[in-house]
C-alpha positions in Angstrom: 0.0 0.0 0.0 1.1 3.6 -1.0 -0.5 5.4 1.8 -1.3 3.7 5.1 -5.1 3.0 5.4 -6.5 5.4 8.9 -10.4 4.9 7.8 -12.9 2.0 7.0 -15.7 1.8 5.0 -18.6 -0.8 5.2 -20.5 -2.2 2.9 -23.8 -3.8 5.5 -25.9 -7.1 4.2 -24.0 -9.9 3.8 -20.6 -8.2 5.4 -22.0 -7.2 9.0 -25.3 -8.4 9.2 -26.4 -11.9 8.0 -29.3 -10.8 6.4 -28.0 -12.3 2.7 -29.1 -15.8 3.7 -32.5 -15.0 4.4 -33.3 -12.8 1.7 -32.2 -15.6 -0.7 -34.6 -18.0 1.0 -37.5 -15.3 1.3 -37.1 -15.1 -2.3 -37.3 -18.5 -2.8 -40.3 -19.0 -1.0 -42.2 -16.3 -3.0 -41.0 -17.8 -6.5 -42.5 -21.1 -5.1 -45.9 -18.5 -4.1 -45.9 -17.5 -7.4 -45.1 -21.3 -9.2 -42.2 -20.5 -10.8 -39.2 -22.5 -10.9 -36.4 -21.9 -9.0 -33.8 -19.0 -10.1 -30.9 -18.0 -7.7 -29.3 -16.7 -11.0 -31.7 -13.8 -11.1 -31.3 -13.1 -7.2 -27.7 -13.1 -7.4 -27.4 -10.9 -10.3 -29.5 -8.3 -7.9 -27.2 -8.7 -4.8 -25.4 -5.3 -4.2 -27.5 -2.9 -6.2 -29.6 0.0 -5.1 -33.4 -1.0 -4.9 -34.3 1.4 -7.8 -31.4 -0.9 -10.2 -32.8 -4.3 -8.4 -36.3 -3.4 -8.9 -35.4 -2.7 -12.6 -33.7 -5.7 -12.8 -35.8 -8.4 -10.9 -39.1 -6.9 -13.1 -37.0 -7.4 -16.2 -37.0 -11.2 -15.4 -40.0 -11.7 -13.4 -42.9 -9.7 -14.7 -43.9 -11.5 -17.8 -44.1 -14.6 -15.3 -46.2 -13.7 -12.4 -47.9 -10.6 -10.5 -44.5 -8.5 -10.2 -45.9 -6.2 -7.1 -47.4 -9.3 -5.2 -44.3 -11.8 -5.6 -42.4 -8.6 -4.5 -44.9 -8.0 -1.5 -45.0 -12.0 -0.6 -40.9 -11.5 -1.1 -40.7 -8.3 1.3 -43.2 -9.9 4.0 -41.7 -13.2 4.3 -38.0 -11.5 4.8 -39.5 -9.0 7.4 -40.9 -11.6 9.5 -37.5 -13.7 9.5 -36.1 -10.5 10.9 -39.0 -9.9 13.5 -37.2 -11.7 16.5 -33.1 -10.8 15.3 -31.0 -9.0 13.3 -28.5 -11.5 13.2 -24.8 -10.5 12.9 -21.6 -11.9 11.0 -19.0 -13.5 12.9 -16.5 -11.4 14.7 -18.0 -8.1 13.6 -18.8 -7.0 16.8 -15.0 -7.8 18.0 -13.7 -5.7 15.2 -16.2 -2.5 15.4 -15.5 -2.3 19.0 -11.9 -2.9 18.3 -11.6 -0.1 15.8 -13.9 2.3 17.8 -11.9 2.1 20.8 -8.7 3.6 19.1 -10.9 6.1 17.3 -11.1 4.7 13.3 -13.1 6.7 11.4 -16.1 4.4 9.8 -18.9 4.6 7.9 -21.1 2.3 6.2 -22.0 2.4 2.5 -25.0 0.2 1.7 -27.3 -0.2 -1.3 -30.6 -0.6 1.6 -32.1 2.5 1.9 -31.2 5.0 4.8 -33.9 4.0 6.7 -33.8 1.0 7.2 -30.4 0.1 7.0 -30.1 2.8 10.3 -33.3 0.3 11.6 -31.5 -3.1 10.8 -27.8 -1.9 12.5 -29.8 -0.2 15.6 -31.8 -3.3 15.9 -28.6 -5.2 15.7 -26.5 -3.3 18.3 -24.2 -1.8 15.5 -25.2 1.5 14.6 -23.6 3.7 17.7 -19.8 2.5 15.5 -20.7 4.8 12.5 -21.0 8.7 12.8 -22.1 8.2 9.0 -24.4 6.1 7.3 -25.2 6.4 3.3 -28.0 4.5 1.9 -28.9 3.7 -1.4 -31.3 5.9 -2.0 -28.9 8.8 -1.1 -26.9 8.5 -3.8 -27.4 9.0 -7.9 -25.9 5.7 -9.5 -25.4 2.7 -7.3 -23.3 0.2 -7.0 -21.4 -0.9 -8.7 -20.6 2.6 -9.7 -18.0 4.5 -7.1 -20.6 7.4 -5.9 -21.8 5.4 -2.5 -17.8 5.2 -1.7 -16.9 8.9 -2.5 -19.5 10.1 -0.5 -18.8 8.1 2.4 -14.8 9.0 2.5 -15.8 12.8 1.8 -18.2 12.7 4.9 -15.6 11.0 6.8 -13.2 13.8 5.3 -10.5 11.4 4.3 -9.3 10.7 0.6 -10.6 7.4 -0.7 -7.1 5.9 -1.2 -6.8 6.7 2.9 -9.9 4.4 3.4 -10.5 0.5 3.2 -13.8 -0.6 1.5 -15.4 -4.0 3.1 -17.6 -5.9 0.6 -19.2 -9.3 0.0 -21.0 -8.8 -3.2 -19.1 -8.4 -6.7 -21.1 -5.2 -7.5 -19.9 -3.7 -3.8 -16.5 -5.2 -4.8 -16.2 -2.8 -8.0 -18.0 0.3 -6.5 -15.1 0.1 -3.8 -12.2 -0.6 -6.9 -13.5 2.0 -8.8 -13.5 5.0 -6.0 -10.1 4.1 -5.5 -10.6 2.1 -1.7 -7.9 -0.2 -0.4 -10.8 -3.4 -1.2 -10.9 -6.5 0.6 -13.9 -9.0 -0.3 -15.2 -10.7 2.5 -17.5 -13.4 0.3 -21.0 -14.2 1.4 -23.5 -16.2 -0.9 -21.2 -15.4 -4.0 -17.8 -16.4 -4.0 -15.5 -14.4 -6.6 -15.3 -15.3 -10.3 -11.7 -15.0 -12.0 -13.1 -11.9 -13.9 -13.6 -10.2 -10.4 -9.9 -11.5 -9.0 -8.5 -9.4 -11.7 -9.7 -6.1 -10.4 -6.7 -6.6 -8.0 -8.2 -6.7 -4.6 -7.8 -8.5 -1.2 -10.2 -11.7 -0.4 -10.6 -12.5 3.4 -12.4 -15.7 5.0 -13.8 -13.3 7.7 -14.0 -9.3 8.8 -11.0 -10.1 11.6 -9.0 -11.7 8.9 -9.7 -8.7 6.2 -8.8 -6.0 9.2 -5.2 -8.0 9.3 -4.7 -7.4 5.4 -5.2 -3.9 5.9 -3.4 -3.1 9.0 -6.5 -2.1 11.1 -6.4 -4.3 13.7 -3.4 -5.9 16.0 -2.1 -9.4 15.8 -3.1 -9.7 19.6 -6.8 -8.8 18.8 -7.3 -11.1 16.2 -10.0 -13.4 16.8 -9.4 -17.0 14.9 -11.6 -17.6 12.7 -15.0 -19.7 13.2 
């Protein structure tokens, strides 16, 4: 690295909360509502993008099948019920937000969810008190996997983007974070990355305590092996 990374930059679903898993099996059950046969292809290819690209997306391939607003209602009501009791977190997240809070890291997340309830999801979860800023989705003019989300975020924070480290699961998060010049480290999810993504150059980690290591954030000491 040129310049030693001082801020960090989170993408949300999927990377600190585990909410990737059930939105895949919410949408499953409403394509089994809706009889339609099985299609992860079309929910991956949505994973990481803004809900105004997703939506444009998802009707694309699903309204000549079915009653687009009702499979997206069945969709959206079986995934808020799965939430109802938890917001469940990723493994060692809480370690490493406290960890980087406590010597003072700037942070911020970046997330294709809207504001709203992105703010809802990382209060519910305990998370939300790490991140002075939050940008949504809908606060933004192109999404990912264009850069504005991450130029935002660093500007807010007031640092440079090549001072920041970007945290991503998806491929589309992945080249947002690339493309506004982040130090990127992938921390896969549902999707794990194709050799087309690999060559974009960045850093792939098995977990968030093993991605703060490549990027100098967190001690040796604190490092928390992984589960």
């Amino acid at each position: 690295m040129t310049n030693p990374v001082v801020g960090a930059i989170f993408d949300m679903d999927g990377l600190l909360i585990d909410t990737e898993k059930l939105s895949q099996a919410s949408y499953r059950y409403a394509r089994e509502w809706a009889g339609l046969p099985p299609d992860d292809e079309l929910f991956f290819s949505v994973v990481g993008l803004n809900s105004r690209a997703g939506h444009e997306r998802l009707v694309a391939g699903i309204s000549h099948l079915t009653d687009y607003d009702r499979f997206s209602a069945v969709w959206r009501e079986t995934f808020d019920a799965s939430l109802a009791a938890e917001v469940p977190v990723k493994p060692h997240v809480r370690d490493v937000l406290e960890s980087l809070s406590s010597r003072g890291i700037p942070m911020a997340v970046a997330t294709s969810t809207n504001a709203s309830s992105a703010h809802d999801r990382l209060s519910r979860a305990g998370l939300r008190k790490h991140f002075p800023v939050l940008i949504g989705g809908d606060q933004i003019e192109n999404g990912k996997p264009a850069p504005d989300i991450y130029l935002k975020a660093a500007a807010t924070l007031g640092l440079a983007p090549s001072l920041c480290a970007g945290f991503e699961d998806s491929a589309n998060g992945v080249r947002a974070a690339v493309a506004a010049g982040l130090v990127t480290v992938q921390v896969p999810d549902l999707i794990h990355p194709t050799p087309e993504l690999l060559a974009l150059g960045h850093r792939v980690a098995s977990d968030l305590a093993e991605a703060m290591r490549l990027v100098g954030l967190m001690p040796h000491a604190e490092l928390v092996p992984s589960l």
